[in-house]
C-alpha positions as CSV (number, residue, x, y, z in Angstrom):
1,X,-28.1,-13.6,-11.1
2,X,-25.7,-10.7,-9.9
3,X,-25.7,-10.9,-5.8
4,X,-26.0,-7.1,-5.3
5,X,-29.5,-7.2,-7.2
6,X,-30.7,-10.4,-5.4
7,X,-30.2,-9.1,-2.4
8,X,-32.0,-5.4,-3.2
9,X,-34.9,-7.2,-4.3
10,X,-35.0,-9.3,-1.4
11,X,-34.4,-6.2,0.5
12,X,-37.8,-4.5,-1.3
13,X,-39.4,-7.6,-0.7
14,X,-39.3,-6.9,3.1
15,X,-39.7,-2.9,3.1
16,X,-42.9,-3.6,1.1
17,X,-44.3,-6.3,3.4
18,X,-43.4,-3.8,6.6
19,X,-45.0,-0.7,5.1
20,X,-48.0,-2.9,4.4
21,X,-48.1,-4.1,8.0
22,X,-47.5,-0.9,9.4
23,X,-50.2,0.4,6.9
24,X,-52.6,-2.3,8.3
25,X,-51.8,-1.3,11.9
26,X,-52.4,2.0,11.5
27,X,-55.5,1.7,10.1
28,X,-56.9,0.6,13.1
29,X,-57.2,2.7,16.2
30,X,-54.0,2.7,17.7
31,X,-54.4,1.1,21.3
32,X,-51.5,0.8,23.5
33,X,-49.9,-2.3,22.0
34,X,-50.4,-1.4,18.7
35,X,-48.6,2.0,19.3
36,X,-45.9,-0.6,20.5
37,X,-46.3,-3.1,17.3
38,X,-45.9,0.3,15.1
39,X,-42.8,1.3,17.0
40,X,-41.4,-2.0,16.4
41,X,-41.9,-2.3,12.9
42,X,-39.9,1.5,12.3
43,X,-37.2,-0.1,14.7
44,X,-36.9,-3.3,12.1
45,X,-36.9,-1.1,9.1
46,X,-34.1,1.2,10.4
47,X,-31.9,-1.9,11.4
48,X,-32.5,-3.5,7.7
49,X,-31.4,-0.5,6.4
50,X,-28.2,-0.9,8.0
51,X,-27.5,-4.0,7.4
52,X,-28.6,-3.4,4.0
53,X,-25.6,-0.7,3.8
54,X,-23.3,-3.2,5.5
55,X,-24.1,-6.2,3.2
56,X,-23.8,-3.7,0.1
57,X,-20.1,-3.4,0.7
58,X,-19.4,-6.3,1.4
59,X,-21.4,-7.5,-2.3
60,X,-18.7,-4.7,-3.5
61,X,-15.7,-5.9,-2.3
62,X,-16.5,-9.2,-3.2
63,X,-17.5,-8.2,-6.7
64,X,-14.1,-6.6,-6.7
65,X,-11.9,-9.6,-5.0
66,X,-12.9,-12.1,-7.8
67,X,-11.5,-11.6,-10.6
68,X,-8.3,-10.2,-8.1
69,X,-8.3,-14.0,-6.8
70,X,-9.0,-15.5,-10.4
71,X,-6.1,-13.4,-11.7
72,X,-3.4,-14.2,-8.9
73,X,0.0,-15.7,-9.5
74,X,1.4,-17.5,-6.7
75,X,5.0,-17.0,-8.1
76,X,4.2,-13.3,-7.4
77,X,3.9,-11.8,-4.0
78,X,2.4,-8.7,-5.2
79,X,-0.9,-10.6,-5.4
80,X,-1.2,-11.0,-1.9
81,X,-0.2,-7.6,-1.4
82,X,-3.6,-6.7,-3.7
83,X,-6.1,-9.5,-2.1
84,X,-4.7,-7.6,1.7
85,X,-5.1,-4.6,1.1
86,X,-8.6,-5.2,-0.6
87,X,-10.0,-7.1,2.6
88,X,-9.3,-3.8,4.2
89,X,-11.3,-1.5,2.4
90,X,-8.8,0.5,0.6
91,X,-10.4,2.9,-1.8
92,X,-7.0,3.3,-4.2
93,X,-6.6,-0.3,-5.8
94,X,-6.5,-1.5,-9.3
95,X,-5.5,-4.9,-11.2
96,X,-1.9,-3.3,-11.1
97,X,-1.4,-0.9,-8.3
98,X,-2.1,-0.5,-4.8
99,X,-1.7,3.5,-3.3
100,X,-1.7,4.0,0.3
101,X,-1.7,7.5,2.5
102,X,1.3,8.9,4.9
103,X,-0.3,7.3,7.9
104,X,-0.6,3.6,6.5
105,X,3.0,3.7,4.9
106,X,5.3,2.2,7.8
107,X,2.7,-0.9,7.9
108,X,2.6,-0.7,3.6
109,X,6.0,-0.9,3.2
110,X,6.6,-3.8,6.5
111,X,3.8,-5.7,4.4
112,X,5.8,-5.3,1.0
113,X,9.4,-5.5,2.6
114,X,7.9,-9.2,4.1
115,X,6.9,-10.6,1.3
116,X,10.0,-10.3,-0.7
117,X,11.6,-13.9,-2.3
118,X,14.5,-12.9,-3.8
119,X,16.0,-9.7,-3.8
120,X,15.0,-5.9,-2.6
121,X,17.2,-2.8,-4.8
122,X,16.4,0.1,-3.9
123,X,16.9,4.2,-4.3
124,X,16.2,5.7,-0.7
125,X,15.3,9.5,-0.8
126,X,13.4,10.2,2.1
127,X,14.8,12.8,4.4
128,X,17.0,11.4,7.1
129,X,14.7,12.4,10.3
130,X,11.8,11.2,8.3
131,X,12.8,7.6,8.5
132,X,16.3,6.5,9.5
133,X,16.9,8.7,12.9
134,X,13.3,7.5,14.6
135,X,13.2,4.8,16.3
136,X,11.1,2.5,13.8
137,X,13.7,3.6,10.8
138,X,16.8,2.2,13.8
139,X,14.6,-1.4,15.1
140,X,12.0,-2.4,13.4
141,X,13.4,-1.8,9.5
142,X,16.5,-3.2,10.9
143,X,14.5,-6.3,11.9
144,X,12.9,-7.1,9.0
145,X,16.0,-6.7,6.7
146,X,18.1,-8.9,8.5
147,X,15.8,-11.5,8.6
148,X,15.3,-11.4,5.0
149,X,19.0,-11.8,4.7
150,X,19.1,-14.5,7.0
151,X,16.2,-16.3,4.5
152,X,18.4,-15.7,1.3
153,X,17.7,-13.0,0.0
154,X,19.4,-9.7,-1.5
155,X,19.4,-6.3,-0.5
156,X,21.4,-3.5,-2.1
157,X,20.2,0.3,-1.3
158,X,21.9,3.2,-2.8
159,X,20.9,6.5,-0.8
160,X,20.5,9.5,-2.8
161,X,21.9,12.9,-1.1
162,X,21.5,16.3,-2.3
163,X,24.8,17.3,-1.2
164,X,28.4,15.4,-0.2
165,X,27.9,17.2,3.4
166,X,24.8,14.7,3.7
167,X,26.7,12.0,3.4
168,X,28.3,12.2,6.7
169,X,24.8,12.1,8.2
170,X,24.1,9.2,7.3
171,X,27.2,7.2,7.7
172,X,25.6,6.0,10.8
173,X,23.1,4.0,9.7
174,X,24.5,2.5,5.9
175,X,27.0,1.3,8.0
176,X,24.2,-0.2,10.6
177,X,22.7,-1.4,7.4
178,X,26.4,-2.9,6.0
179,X,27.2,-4.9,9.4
180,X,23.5,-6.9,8.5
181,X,24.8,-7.6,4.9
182,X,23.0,-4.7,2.8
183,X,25.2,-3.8,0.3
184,X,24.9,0.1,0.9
185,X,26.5,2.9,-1.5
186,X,25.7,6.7,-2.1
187,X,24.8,9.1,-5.1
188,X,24.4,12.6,-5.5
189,X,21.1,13.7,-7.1
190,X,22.7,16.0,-9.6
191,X,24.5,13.0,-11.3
192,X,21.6,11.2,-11.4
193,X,19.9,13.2,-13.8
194,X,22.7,13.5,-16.3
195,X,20.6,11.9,-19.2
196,X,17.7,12.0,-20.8
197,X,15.9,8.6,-20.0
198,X,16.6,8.9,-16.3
199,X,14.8,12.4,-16.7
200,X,12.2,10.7,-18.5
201,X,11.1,7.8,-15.5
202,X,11.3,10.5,-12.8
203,X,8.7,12.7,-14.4
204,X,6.7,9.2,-15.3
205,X,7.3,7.7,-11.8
206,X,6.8,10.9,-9.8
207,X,9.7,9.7,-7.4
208,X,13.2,8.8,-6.2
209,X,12.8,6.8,-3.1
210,X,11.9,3.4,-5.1
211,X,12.1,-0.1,-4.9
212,X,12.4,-2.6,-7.3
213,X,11.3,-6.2,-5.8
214,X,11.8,-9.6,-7.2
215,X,12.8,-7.7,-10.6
216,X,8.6,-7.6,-11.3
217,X,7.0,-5.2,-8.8
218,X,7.6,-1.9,-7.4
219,X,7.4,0.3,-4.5
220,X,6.9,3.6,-4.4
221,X,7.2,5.8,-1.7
222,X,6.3,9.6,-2.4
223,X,7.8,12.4,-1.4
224,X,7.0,16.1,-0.9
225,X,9.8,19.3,-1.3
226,X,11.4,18.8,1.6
227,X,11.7,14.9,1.3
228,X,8.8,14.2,3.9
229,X,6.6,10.9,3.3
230,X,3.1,11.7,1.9
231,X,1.9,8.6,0.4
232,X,3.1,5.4,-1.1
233,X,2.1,2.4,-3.9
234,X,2.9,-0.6,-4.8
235,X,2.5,-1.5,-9.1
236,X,3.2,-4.3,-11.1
237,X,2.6,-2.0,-14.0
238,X,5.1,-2.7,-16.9
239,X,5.9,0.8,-17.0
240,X,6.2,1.2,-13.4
241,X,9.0,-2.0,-13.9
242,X,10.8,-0.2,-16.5
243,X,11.0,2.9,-14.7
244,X,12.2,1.7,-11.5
245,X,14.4,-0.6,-13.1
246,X,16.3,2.3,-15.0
247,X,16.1,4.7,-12.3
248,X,18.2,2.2,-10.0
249,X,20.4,1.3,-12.1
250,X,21.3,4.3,-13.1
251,X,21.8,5.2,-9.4
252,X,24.0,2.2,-8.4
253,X,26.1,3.0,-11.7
254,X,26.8,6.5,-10.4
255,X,27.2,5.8,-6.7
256,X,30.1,5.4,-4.7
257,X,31.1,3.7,-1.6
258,X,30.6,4.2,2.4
259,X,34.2,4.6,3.7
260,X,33.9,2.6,7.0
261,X,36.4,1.6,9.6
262,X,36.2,-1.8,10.1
């Protein structure tokens, strides 16, 4: 039998038996302690109803974690990224995506970044004082990529300027980035979009500041006109796969390299 309607019926079950006590009560005249035993009985029926609400949502997300947990591929971190996110009550999850909002991003993409095994390319979009000149863009992103290096794995970024007078503004940090062992580059939007296809995933993908991890999961970060974080998501969608993966490579085939005095 489903949980959620086990429970509602027990739940009836002992509404019904507190109405009929109550009704019993009241029947009588009320003296002093059975004013009290009446008082009671509204007190219990106002705590079961919220732990009837609480137990509810938890039946809900546990009606929505199984076949999650069933379905998960240990090869493939984006399942724990699913199952997380879940046990926190996030409204915006599928079998295939998870979409956060602007305030839960830095964590969402620590909690993706962490979980990569092999290799991290990636198209980075976001405006410059968004991310890269605050101090959690200069330590703690710093952090986390150098110890995936350290662990084996690849990163390669490819920042995407609107114009060359950009690039000087972020010299700084791709060559913070190089010294760690990210193989850094740049690419001006405009010969991005020289073809067709790459026009194509954009308008599917709704982004340029995009990651492609393990070659089979994405993540997204979303941007408004002026390059500010409003959201992100992580997908395992095949689509999503494609996109990215055509996107980036289309990036890293037009970009050039950081001139750096070493």
């Amino acid at each position: 039998m489903n949980m959620k309607i086990s429970f509602n019926a027990f739940f009836a079950f002992i509404v019904f038996g507190a109405n009929f006590a109550m009704s019993y009560v009241t029947s009588w005249h009320l003296s002093n302690s059975h004013a009290f035993l009446t008082s009671l009985l509204f007190f219990f029926i106002g705590e079961l109803i919220v732990i009837r609400n609480k137990v509810g949502k938890l039946l809900e997300q546990h009606e929505f974690l199984v076949p999650l947990i069933k379905n998960l591929k240990l090869e493939n971190k984006f399942s724990e990224i699913i199952v997380l996110y879940a046990l926190r009550a996030f409204k915006k999850i599928t079998a295939g995506s998870v979409t956060v909002q602007k305030e839960d991003v830095w964590n969402f993409w620590w909690d993706c970044f962490s979980r990569i095994k092999n290799r991290w390319v990636v198209i980075s979009y976001v405006d410059n004082n968004e991310a890269w000149n605050m101090g959690w863009g200069r330590g703690k992103t710093i952090f986390i990529q150098e110890e995936r290096i350290k662990n084996g794995c690849i990163i390669e970024r490819v920042f995407l300027v609107d114009t060359e007078d950009e690039v000087e503004k972020i010299h700084e940090i791709a060559e913070t980035h190089q010294k760690i062992g990210i193989k850094v580059s740049w690419c001006l939007k405009q010969h991005l979009f020289q073809n067709e296809p790459v026009k194509q995933a954009y308008n599917e993908i709704k982004t340029l500041d995009i990651a492609l991890i393990d070659d089979s999961w994405v993540c997204k970060t979303f941007l408004n006109s002026k390059r500010k974080v409003t959201g992100a998501e992580a997908s395992i969608l095949e689509k999503d796969v494609q996109n990215a993966d055509l996107l980036i490579s289309e990036a890293f085939k037009q970009s050039q390299p950081f001139q750096f005095n070493n």
